[in-house]
C-alpha positions in Angstrom: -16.7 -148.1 93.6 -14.4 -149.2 90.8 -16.6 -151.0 87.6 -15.0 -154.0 86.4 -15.3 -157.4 85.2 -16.7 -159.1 81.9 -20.2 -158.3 82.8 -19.6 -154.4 83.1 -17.5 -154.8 80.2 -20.7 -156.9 78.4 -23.0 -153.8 79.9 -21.3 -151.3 78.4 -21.3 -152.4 75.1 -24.9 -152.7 75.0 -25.7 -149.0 76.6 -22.9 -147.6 74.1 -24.7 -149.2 71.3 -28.0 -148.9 72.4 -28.5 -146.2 74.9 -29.9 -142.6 75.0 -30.6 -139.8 76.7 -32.9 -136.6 76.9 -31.9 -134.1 79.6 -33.0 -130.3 80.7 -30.8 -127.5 82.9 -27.6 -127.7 83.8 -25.4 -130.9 83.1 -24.4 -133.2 85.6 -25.6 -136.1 83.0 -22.3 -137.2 82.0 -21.3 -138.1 85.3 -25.0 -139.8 85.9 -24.5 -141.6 83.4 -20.9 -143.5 84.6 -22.8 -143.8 87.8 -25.6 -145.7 85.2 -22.9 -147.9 83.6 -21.1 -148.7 86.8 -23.5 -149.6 88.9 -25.8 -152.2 85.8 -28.6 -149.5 85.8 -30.6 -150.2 82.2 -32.5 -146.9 82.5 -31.9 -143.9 85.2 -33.9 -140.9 85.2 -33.3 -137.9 87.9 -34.3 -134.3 88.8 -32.7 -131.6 91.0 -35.1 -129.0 91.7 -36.1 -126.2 94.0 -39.9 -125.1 94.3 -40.0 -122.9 91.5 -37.6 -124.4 89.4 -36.3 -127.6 87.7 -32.3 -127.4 87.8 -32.1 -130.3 85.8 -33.5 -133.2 84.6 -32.3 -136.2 82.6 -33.2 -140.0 81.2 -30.9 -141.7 80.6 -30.1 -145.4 79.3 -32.2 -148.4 77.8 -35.7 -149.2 78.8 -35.1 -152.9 78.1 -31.4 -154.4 78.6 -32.1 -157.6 76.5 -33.3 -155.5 73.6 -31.5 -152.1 74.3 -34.6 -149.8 73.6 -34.1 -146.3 73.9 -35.2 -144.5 76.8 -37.4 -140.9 76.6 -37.7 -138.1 79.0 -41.9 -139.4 79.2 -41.0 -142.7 80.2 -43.0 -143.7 83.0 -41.6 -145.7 86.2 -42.5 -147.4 89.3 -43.0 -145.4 92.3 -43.0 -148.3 95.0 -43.4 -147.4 98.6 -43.1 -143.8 97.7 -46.3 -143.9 96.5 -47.6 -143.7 100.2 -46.6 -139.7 100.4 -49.4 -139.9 97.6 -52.2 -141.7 99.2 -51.2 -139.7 102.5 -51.3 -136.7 100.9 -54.9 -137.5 99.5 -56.1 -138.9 103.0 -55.0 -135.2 104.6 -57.2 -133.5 101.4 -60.4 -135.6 102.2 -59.8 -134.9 105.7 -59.9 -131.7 105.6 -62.7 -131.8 103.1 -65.1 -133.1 106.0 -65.1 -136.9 104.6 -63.9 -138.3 107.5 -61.6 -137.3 110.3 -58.0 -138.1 111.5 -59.2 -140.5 114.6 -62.0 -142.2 111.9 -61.9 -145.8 113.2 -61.3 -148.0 110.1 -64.4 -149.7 111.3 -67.0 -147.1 111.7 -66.6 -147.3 107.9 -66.6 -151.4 107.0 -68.3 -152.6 110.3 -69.2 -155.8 107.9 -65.5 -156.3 109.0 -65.8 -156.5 112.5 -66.9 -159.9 113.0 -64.3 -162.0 111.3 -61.2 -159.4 112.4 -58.1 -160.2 114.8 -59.7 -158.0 118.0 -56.3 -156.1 117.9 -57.5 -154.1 115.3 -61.0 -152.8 116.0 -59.4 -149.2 117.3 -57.4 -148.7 114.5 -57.7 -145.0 113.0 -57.0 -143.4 109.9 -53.9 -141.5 111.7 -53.0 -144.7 113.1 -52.6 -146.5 109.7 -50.9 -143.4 107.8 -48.3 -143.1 110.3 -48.2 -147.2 110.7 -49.1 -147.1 114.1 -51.1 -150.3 114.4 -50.0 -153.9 114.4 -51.1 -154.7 111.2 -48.5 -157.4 109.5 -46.3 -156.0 107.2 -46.5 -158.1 103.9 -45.4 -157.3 100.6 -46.0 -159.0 97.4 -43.3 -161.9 97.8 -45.8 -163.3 100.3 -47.2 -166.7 99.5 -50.5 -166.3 101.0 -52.8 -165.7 100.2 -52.8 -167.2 96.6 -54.0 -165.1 93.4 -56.6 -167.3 92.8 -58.3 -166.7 96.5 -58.9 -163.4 95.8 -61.2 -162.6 93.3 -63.5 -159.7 91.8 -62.6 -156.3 89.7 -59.3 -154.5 91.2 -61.3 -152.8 94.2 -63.0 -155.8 95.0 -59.9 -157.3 95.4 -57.9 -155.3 97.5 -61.4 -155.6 100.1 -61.0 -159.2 99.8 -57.0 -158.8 100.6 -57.8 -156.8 103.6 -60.2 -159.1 105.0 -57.7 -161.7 105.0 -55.5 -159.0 106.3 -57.7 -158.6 109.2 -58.0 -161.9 110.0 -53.9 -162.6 110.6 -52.5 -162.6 113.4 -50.6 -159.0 114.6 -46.6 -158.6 114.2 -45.2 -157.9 117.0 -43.5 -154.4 116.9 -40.2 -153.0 118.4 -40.2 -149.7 118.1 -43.4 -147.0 117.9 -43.8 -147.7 113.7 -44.7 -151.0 112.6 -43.5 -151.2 109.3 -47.2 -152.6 107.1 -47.9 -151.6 103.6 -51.6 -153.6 104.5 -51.9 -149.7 106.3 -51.8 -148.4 103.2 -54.6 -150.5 101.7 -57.0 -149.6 104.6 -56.5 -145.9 103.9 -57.3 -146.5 100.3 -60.2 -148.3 101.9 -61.1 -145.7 103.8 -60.8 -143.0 101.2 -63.4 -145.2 98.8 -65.7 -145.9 101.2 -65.9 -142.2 102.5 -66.2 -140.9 99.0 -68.1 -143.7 97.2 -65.1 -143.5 94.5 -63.0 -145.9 93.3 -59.5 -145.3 94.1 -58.5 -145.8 90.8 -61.1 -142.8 90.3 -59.8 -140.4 93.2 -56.4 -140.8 92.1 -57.5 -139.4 88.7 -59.7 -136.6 90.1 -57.0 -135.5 92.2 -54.5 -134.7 88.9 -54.8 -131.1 89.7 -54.6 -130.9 93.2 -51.4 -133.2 92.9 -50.1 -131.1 90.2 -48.8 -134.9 88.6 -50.7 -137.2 86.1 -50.1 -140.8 87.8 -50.9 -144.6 87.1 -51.4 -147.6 88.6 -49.9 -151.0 87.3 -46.7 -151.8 86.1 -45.0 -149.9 83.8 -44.7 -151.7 80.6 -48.2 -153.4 80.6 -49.4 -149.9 80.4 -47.2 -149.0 77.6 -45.0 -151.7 75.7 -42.8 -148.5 75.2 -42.1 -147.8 78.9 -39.1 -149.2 80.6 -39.3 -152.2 81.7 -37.9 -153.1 85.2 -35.5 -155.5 86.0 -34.0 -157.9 89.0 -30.9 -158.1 90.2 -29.4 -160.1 87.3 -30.8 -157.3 85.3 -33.4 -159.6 83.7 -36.4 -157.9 82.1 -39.7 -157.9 84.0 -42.2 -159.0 80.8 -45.7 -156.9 80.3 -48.1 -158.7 82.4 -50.5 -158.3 85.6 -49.0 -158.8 89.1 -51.6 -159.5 91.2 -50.3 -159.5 94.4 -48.9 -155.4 94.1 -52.4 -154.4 92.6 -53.6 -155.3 96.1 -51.2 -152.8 97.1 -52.0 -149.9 95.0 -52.3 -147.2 97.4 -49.0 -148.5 98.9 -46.8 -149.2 96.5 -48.3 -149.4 93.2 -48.5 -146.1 91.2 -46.0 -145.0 88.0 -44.8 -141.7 87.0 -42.5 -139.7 84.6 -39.5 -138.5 86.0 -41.2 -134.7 84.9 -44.5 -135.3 86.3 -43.2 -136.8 89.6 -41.0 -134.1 90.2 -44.1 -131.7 90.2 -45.9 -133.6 92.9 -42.3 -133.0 95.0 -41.9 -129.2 94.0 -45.7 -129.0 95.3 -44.7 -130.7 99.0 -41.7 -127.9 98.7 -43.6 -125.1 98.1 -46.4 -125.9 100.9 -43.2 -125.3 103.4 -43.0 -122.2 102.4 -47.2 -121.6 102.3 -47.5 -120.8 98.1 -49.0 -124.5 97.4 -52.9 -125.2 96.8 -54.3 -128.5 98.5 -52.9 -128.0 101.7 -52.3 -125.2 104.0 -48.9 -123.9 105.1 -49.3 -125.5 108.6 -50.3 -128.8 106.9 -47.6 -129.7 105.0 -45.3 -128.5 107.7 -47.2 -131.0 109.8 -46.2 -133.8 107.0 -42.9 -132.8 107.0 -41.3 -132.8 110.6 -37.9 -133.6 111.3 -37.0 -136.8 112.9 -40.1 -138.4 112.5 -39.5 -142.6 111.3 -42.8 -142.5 109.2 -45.0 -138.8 109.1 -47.9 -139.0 106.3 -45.7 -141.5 104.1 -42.8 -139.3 104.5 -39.5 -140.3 106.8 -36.2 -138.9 107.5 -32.9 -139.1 106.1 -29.8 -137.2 107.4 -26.9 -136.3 104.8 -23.8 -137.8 106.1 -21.9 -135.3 104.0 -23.8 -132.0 104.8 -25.7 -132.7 107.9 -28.9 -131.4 106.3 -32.1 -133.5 107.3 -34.4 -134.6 104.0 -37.7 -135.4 104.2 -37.1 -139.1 102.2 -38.3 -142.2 101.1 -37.5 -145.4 98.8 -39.3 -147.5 97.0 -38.4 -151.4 95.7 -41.2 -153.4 94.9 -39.5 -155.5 93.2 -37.7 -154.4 89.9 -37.4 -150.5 90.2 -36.3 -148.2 92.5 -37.1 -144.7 93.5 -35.7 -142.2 95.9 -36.7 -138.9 96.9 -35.3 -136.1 99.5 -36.5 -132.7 100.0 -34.8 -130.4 102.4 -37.1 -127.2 103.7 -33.9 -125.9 105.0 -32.3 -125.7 101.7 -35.2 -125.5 99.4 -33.4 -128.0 97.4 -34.4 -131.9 96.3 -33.5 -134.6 94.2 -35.4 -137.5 92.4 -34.0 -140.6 90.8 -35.5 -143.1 89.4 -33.6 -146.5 88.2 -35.5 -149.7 86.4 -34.0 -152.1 87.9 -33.8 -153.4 92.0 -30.6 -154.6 93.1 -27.9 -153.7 95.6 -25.6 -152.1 93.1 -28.0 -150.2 91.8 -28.7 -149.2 95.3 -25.7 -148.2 96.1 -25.3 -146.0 92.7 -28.5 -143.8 93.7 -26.8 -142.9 96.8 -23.9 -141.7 95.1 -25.8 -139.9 92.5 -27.4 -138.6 95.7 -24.5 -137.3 97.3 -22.8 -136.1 93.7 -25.6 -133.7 93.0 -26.1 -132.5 96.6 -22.2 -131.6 96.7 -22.6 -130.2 93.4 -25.7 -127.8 93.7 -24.7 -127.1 97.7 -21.8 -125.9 98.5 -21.3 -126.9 102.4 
């Protein structure tokens, strides 16, 4: 697309006065950075990578558009929906730690639930909720019910209390084998705490190692003033503060990462393909990553309409970031990008980042 107009004219001014960048490898930062511009991105951060090297890496922009702070290679952004491959990932390690098994019923653990749940979700395993296989309804944080001040208690008291209500709803209706829910996500982190006796908060934390990434849960700049902050589609700021509603999501949708650490996590799921990972065995993370699938242990498939390569992908937006990720096993090759803002320009500017770097690093 062509940038023009006052507004892209207005933008950049502000990220030539205002903006920076901190980038490792081989440049393709420049041209990022036009994508950046074009496309009203405050802040982007991205990493090519294979799994036993970093090909590049670069942050680039303002964390705040308003006030034009400068961005930093640690800056730390919201993961979104992505942050399922994490909690899948966790639910296949306690699995095959002997905590609980794949066909677990969500109820053999919280049979105080039982009583006051929709009787289409008594059977309801932990395979069934990774891969979204039950009728649970989707909701997201944009949902009016239920209200904040309903749900009550510390953060894991909370997301209990969210579920219960969850339980009690009526089930979508689905049309195809996957029934999009990010309330699936919650029960797994459900599961996982009560099969432990940790917190998820705590688990996440534990798990640092195994993970081989350092990740958070909340929004970015309530964490840190100095992270970005994210933006809607009017690239307004987000202000510090507590979102309720996306803490009750946390194992779905609520973690944060740097663009470095994150990009760990996916050189991990890379080299598991190829059987030099810990965590997971060969056969397990091949098992997470099969072609074709619509949702496999938080992972789905994308297929490269310039190469014809299949990724294992996904996307987050919850609300005012955006992440994408794609690994290929084929081409032991992936790409991260992160953006601090959620709009449908800035949408369409991660694909063609996407498709830049692809063509640049794979010559098809």
């Amino acid at each position: 697309m062509k940038c023009s107009g006052v507004f892209n004219l207005l933008f950049g001014l502000v990220v030539l006065l205002f903006s920076a960048k901190e980038s490792v490898g081989q440049q393709h930062d420049l041209k990022a950075d036009t994508i950046r511009k074009c496309h009203k991105i405050p802040e982007l951060g991205y990493s090519v990578f294979t799994s036993d090297s970093v090909l590049e890496i670069s942050v680039e922009g303002a964390r705040n558009f308003s006030t034009g702070a400068l961005c930093s290679i640690d800056d730390q952004f919201r993961l979104g929906s992505v942050s399922k491959t994490i909690t899948a990932f966790m639910a296949y390690y306690y699995v095959n730690k002997g905590f609980m098994r794949w066909d677990t019923r969500f109820f053999e653990l919280y049979p105080e639930l039982r009583a006051t749940s929709n009787a289409a979700y008594l059977d309801m395993t932990l395979l069934d909720l990774v891969n979204m296989k039950t009728p649970l309804i989707s909701w997201t944080y944009t949902f009016e019910s239920p209200a904040p001040s309903s749900i009550t208690g510390i953060d894991k008291e909370q997301r209990l209390k969210f579920m219960q209500w969850v339980l009690q709803q009526a089930p979508q209706k689905c049309k195809t084998e996957v029934c999009w829910s990010n309330p699936a996500y919650v029960a797994v982190g459900l599961m996982l705490e009560r099969a432990t006796g940790k917190s998820f908060e705590i688990l996440l934390s534990e798990m640092e190692q195994i993970l081989h990434c350092r990740l958070e849960l909340g929004q970015p700049n309530n964490l840190n003033i100095s992270n970005p902050w994210g933006h809607d589609e009017n690239t307004h700021p987000e202000p510090p503060g507590e979102n309720a509603k996306l803490n009750w999501l946390a194992p779905a949708g609520n973690m944060v990462a740097t663009t470095s650490e994150f990009t760990k996590f996916l050189q991990l799921n890379l080299n598991g393909m190829y059987g030099t990972a810990t965590g997971l065995s060969k056969s397990d993370f091949q098992n997470i990553h099969v072609k074709g699938k619509e949702m496999n242990y938080g992972w789905r498939s994308f297929t490269s309409e310039q190469s014809n390569i299949e990724y294992s992908w996904h996307l987050g937006n919850p609300g005012t970031f955006l992440c994408a990720v794609y690994l290929s096993r084929k081409n032991n090759f992936g790409v991260l990008v992160f953006a601090n803002v959620q709009s449908e320009i800035a949408q369409e500017g991660i694909d063609e980042l996407f498709m830049y770097l692809e063509q640049k690093y794979r010559q098809f």
